[in-house]
Residue, then its C-alpha position, 0 to 999 in steps of 0.5 A: x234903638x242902636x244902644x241902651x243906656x241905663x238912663x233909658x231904662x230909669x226912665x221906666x224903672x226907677x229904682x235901678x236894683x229893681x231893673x236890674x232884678x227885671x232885666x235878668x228875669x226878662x233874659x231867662x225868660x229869652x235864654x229859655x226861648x220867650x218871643x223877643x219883642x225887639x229885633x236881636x240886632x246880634x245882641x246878647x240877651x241881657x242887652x235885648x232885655x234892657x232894649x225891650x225894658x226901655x222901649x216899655x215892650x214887656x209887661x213890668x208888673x209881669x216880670x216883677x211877678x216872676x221875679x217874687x215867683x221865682x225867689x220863693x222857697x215855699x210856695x202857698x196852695x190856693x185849693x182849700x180842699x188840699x188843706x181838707x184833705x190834709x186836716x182829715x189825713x192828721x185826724x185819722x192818724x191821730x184817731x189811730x195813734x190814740x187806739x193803739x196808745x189805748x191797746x197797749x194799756x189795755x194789754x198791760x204793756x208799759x210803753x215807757x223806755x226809760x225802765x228799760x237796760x240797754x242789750x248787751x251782756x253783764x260786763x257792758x251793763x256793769x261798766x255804764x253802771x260803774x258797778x265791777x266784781x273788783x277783777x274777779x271772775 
């Protein structure tokens, strides 16, 4: 094929944003070194991926995978027992959580904040109370 028209590649592809997603994924899968599957004939890659897309020489359903792959920006675990393992992981911390809660009420300790005043020395704690001696020192 001396040139590649996008009517050749519709012609495989039907929807042209989808060729042109296809094309692109084709060209950097070559820039990164995959087997061309037609002679290069001093042509760019992306003008080698539409030749091989018209020539119906790649795998479509492939690409389109790699495409959806490579968009993605959460990648789902098939191994369940990764989910096992994080399901146990979160159950020991919790178990852990709850032994300290109970050591902490068990010594007596009140463990809200909110009771406490902040550091600092009495003319910083009397200024974010709004409360001063009137000047005097």
């Amino acid at each position: 094929m001396a040139r590649v028209t996008v009517e050749d590649c519709v012609e495989k592809v039907s929807n042209r944003f989808e060729l042109v997603l296809l094309a692109a994924q084709r060209a950097r899968d070559l820039s990164v070194g995959a087997e061309m599957q037609v002679e290069k004939d001093n042509d760019k890659n992306p003008v080698v991926a539409l030749r091989e897309i018209a020539e119906d020489k790649v795998d479509h359903d492939a690409l389109q995978e790699e495409v959806v792959r490579g968009m993605q920006r959460h990648i789902e675990r098939d191994d369940p027992e990764d989910d096992e393992d994080d399901i146990e992981a979160l159950e020991a911390e919790m178990a852990a959580t709850a032994e300290i809660e109970a050591m902490i009420e068990a010594a007596g300790i009140d463990s809200t904040l909110a009771d406490t005043k902040p550091p600092g020395n009495d003319l910083t704690n009397s200024l974010s109370t709004g409360v001063t001696n009137g000047g005097k020192s």
